[in-house]
BAFI-3210 file (N, C-alpha, C; in Angstrom, 3 decimals, decimal comma, padded with zeros to 6 digits):
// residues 203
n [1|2|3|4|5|6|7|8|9|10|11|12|13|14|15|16|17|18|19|20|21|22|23|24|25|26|27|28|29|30|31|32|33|34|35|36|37|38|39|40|41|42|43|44|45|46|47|48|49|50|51|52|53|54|55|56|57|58|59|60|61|62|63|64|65|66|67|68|69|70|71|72|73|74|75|76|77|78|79|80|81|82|83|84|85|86|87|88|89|90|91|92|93|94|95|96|97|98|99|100|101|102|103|104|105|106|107|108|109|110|111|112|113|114|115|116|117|118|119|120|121|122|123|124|125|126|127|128|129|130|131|132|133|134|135|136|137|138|139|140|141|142|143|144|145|146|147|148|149|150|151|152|153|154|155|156|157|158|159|160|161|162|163|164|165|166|167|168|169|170|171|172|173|174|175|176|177|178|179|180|181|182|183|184|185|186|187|188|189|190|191|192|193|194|195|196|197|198|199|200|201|202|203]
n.u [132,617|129,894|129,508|129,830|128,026|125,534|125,948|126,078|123,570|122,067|122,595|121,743|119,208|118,246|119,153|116,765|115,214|115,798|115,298|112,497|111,790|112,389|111,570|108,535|108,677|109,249|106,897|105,298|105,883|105,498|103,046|102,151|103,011|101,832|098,809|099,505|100,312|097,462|096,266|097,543|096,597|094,124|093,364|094,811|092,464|090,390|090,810|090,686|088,542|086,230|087,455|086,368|087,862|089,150|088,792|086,812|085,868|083,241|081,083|078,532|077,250|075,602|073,662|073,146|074,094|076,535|076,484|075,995|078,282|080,092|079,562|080,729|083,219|083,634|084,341|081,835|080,431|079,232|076,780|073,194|072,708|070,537|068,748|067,235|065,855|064,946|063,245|063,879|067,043|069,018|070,360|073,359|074,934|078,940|081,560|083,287|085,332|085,029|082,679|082,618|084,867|082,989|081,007|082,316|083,353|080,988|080,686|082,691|082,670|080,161|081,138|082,458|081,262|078,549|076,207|076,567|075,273|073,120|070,633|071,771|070,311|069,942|068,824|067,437|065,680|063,418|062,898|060,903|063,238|065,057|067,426|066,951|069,027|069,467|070,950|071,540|071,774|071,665|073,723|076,516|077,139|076,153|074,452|075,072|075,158|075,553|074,759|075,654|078,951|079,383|080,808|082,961|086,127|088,974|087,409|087,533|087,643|084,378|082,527|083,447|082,937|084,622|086,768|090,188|090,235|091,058|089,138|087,824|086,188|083,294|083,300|084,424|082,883|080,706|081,265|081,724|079,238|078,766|080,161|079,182|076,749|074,854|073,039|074,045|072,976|072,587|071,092|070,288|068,523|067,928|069,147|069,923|071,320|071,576|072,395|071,302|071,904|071,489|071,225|071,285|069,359|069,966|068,851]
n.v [111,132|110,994|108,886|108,568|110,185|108,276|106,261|108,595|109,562|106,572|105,802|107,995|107,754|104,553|105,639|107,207|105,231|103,288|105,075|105,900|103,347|102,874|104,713|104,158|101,357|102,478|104,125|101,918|100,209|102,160|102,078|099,410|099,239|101,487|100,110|097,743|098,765|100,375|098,064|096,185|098,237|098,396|095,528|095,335|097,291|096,104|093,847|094,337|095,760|093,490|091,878|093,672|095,153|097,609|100,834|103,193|106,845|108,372|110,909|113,544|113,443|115,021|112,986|113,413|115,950|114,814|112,633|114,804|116,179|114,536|113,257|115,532|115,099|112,974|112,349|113,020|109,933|110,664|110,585|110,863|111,995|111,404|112,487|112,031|113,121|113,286|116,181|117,881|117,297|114,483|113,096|110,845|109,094|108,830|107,554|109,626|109,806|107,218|106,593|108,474|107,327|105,091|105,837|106,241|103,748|102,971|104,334|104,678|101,818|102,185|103,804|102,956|100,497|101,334|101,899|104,183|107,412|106,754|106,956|106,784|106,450|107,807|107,511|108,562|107,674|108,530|105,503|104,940|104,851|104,617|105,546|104,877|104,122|103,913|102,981|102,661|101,351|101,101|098,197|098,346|095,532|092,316|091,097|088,183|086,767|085,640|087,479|087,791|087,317|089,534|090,444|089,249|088,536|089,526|088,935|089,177|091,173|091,718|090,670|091,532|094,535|096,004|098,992|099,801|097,230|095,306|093,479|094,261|096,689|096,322|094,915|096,016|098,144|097,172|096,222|098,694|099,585|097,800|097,911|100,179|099,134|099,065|097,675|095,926|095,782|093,987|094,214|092,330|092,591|091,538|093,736|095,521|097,174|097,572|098,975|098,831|100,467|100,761|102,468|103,277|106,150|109,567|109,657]
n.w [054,834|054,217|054,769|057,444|058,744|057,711|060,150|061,852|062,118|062,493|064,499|066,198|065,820|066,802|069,596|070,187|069,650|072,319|073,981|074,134|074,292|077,207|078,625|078,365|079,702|082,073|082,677|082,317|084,619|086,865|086,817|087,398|090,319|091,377|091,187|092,471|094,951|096,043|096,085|098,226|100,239|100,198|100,370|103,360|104,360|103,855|105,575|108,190|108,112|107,708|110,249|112,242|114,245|113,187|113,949|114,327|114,185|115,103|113,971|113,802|110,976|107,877|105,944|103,380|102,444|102,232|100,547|098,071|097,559|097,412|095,066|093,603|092,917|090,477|087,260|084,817|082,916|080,579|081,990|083,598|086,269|088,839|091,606|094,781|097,548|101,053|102,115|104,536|106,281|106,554|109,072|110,182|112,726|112,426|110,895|108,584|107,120|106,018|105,688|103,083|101,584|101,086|099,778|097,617|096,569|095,650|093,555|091,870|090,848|090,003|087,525|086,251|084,852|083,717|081,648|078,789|078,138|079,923|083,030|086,302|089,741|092,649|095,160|098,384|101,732|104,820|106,740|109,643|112,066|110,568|107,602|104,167|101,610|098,477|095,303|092,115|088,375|085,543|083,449|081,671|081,061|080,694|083,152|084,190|086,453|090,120|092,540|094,938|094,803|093,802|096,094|097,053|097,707|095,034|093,196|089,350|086,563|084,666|087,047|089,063|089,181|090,357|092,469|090,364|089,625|092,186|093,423|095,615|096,027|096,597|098,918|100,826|100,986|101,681|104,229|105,639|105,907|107,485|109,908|110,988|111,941|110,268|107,162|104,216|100,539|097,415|094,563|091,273|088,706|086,112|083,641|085,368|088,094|091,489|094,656|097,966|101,127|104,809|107,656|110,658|111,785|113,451|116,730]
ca.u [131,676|128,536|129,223|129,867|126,554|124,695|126,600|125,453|121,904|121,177|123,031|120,920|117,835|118,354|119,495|115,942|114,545|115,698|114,714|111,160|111,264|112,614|110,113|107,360|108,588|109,330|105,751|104,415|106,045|104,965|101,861|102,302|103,208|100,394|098,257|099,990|099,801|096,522|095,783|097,701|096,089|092,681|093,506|094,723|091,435|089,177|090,892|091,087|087,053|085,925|087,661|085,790|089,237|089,124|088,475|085,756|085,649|082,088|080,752|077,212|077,130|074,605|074,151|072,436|074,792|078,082|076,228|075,771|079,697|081,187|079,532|081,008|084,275|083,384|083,478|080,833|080,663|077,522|075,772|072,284|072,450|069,123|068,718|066,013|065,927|063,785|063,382|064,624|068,077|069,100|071,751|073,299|076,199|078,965|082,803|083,232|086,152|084,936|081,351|083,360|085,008|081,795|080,529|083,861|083,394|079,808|080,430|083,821|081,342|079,064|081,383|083,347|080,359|077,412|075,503|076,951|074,151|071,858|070,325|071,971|070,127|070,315|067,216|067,180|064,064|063,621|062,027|061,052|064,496|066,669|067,646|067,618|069,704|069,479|071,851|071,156|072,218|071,737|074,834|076,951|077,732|075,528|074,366|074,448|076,033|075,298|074,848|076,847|079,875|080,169|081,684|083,765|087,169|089,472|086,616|087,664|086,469|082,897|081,824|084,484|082,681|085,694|088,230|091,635|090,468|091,111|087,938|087,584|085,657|082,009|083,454|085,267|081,897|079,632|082,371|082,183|078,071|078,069|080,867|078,514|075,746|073,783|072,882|073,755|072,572|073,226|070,169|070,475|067,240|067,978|070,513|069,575|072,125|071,367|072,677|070,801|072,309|070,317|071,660|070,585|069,407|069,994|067,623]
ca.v [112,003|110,396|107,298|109,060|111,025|107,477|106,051|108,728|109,373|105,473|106,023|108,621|107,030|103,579|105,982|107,567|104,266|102,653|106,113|106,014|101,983|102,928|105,877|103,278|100,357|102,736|104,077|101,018|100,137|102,973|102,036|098,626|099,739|102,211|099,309|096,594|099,599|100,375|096,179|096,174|099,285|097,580|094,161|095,499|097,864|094,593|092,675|095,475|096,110|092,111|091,446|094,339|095,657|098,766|101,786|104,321|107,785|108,965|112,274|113,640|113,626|115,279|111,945|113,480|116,488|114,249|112,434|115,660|116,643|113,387|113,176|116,339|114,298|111,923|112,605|112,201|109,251|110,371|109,912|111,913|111,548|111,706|112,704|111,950|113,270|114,128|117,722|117,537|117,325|113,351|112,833|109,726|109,025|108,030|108,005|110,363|109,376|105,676|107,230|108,742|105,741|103,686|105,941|106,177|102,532|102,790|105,616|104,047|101,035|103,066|104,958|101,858|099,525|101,794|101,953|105,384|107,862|106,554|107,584|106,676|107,204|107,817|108,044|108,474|107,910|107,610|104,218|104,929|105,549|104,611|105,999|103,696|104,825|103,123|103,228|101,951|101,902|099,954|098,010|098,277|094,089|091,743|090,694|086,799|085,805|085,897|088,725|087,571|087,160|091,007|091,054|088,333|089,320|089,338|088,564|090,450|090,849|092,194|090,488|092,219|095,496|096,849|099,672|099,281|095,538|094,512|092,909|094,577|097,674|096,274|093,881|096,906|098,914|096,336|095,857|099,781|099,947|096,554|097,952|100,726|098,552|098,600|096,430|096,499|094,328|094,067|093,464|092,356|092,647|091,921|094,610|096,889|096,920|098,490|098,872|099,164|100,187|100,953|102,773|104,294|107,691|109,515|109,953]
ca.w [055,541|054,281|055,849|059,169|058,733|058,010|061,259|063,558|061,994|062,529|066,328|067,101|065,611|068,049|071,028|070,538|070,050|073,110|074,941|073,994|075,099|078,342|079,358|078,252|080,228|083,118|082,765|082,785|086,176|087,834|086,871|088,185|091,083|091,877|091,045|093,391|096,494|096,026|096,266|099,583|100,835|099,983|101,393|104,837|105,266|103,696|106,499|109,180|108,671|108,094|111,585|113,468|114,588|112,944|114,891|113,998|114,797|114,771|114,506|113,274|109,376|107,305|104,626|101,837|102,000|102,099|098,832|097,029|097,676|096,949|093,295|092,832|092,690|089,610|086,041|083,856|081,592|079,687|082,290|084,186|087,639|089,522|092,874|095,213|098,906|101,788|102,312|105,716|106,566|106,793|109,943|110,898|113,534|111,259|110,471|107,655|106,197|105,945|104,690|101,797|101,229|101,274|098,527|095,984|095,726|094,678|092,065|090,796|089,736|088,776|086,302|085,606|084,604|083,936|080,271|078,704|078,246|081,176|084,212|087,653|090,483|094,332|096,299|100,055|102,257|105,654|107,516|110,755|112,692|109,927|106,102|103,694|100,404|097,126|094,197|090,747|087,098|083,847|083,165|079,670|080,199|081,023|084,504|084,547|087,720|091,224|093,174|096,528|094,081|093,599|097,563|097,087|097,133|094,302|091,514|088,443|085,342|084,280|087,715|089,647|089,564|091,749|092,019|090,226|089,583|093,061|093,176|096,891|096,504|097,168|099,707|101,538|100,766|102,682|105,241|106,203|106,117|108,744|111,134|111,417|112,775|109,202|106,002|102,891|100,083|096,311|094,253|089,944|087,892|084,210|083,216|086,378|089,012|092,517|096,063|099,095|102,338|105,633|108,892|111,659|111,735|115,174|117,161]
c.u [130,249|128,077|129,163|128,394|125,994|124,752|125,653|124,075|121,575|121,909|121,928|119,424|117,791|118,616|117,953|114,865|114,565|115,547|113,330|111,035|111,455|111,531|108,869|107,471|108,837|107,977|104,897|104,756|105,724|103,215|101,611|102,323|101,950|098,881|098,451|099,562|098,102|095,872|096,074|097,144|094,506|092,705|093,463|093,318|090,315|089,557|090,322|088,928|086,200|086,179|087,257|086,832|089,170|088,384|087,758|085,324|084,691|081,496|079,367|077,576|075,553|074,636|074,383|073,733|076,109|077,907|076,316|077,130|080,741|080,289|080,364|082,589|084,367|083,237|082,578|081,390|079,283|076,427|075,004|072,418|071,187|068,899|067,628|066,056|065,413|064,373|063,576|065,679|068,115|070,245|071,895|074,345|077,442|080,195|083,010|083,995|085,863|083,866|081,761|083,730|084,051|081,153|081,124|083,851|082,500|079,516|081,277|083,194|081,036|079,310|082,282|082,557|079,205|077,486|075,818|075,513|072,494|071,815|071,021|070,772|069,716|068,988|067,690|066,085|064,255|062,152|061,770|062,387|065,179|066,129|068,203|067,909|069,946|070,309|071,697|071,023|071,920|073,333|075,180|076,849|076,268|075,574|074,108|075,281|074,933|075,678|075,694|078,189|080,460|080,808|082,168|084,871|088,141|088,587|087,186|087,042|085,488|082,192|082,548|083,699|083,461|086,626|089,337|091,611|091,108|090,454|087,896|086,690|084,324|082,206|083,516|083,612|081,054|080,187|081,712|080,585|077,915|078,902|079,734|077,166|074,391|073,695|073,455|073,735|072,979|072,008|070,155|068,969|067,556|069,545|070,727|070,681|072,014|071,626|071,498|071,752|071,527|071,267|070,974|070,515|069,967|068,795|067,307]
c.v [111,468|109,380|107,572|109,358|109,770|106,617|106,606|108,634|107,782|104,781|106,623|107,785|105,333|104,718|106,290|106,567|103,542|103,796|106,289|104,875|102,593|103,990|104,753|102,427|101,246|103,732|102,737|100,108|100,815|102,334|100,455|098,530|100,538|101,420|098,082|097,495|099,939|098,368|095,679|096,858|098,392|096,033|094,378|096,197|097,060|093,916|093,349|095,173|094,574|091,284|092,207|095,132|096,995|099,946|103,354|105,666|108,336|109,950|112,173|114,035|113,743|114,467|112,273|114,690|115,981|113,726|113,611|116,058|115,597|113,021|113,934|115,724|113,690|112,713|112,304|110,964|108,854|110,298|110,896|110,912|112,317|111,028|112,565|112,303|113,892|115,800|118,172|116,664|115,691|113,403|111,178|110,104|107,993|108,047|108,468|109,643|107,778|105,680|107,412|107,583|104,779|104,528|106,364|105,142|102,530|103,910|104,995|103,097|101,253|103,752|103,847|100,987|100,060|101,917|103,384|105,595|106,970|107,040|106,581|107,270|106,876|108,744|107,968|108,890|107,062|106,715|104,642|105,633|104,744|104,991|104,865|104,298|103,784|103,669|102,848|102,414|100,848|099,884|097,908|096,721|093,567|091,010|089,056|085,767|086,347|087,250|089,076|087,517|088,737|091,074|089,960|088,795|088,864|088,478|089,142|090,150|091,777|091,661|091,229|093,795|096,549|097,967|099,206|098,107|094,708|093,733|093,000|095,618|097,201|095,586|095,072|097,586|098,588|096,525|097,231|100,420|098,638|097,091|099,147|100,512|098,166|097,352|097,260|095,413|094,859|093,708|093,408|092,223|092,799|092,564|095,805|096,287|097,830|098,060|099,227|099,049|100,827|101,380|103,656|105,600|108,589|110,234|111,145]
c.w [055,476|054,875|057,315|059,994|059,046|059,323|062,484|063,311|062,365|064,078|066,979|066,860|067,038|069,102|071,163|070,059|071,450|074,796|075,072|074,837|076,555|079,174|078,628|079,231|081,886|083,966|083,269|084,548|087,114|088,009|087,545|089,348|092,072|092,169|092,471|094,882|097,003|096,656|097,806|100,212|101,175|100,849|103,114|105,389|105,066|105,261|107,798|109,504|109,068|109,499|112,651|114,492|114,665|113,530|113,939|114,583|114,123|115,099|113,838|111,858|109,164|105,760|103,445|101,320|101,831|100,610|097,797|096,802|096,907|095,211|092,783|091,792|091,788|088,586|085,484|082,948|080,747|080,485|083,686|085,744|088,282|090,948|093,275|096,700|099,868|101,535|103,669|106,018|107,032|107,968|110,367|112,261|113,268|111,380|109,087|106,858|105,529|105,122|103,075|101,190|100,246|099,339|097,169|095,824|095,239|093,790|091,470|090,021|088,933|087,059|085,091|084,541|083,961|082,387|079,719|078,737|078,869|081,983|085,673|088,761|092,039|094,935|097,906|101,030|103,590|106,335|108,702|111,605|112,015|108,551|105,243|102,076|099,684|096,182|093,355|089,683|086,058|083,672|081,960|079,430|080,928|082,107|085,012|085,303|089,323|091,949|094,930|095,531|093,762|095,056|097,725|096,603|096,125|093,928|090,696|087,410|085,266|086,039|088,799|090,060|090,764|091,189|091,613|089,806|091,016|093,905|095,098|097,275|096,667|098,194|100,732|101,655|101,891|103,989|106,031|106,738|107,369|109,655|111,705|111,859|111,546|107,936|104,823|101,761|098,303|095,138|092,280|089,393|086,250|084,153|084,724|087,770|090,163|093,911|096,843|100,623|103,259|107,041|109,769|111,914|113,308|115,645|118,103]
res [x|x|x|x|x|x|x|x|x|x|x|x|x|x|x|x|x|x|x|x|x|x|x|x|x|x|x|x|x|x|x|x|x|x|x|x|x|x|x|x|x|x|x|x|x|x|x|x|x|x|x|x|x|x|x|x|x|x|x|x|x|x|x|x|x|x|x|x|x|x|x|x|x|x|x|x|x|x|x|x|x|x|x|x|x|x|x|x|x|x|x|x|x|x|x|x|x|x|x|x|x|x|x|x|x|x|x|x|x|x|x|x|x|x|x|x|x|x|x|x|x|x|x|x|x|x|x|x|x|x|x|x|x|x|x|x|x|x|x|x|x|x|x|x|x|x|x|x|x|x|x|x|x|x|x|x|x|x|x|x|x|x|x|x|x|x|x|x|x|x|x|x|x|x|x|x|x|x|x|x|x|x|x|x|x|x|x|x|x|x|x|x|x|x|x|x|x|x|x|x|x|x|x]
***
């Protein structure tokens, strides 16, 4: 009987060893997985926007209020966000969903890369007949590369600054502020890391 006992106890013990491995290794495929789709997803709308292809349905967006909505989306990681924005209603003529887009890659960055307990912050001011919106954060790593290299696709790494690591989200980012007829630029200062993009207001 005792031997039976030590039998199954060191049965069941391996069965609920090679049950734990298996929900791990079948975790980690999912997660593989989610990872790899995301990479295709990203590739086809990098290619889609870089070739001017892609089709834009544009309505009137209110900028500043799409910015204030789409933070809401982001956890904190420690970190004060500071707002800056006329006091009159910003509009462009825009595709929303692509807008959104444009600014989940420059928060994912942001939340990915950014110095815990610091200030972020998002100014918007307008030029003449266009809004030009700034982004910028103190980075946790150190900034000693080129600044065309963050929209180069598949970088990764610390210079990568991308979603998921598919070293596409500032590429895709830029991509979605030039189909819409504007700029957008990337500028490093030391540890200080900040976007600028520029579009047309309507008139």
């Amino acid at each position: 009987d005792n031997k039976y006992d030590l039998i199954k106890t060191f049965v069941g013990k391996r069965l609920k060893y090679y049950d734990i491995r298996k929900k791990r290794l079948i975790k980690i495929l999912e997660e593989k997985s989610n990872r790899l789709k995301i990479l295709v997803d990203d590739l086809v709308e990098a290619s889609k926007l870089s070739s001017g292809t892609i089709k834009l349905t544009k309505t009137k967006i209110n900028l500043t209020e799409l910015i204030r909505q789409s933070l809401g989306e982001f956890e904190d990681k420690k970190l004060n966000i500071v707002t800056n924005f006329p006091e009159d209603e910003v509009y462009i003529f825009a595709d929303g969903r692509k807008m959104w887009r444009l600014l989940e890659n420059l928060y994912g960055n942001i939340y990915k890369y950014a110095l815990a307990n610091t200030r972020v912050y998002i100014d918007a001011n307008i030029v003449g007949s266009k809004v030009r919106v700034e982004v910028k954060n103190i980075s946790e790593s150190q900034l000693n590369f080129n600044s065309d290299q963050l929209t180069e696709r598949f970088i990764r790494g610390d210079v990568s600054r991308s979603t998921e690591g598919s070293g596409l989200g500032l590429s895709i980012a830029q991509s979605i502020v030039e189909n819409h007829g504007g700029t957008f630029d990337i500028i490093l200062d030391g540890d200080l890391f900040k976007v600028i993009f520029v579009m047309d207001l309507i008139k």
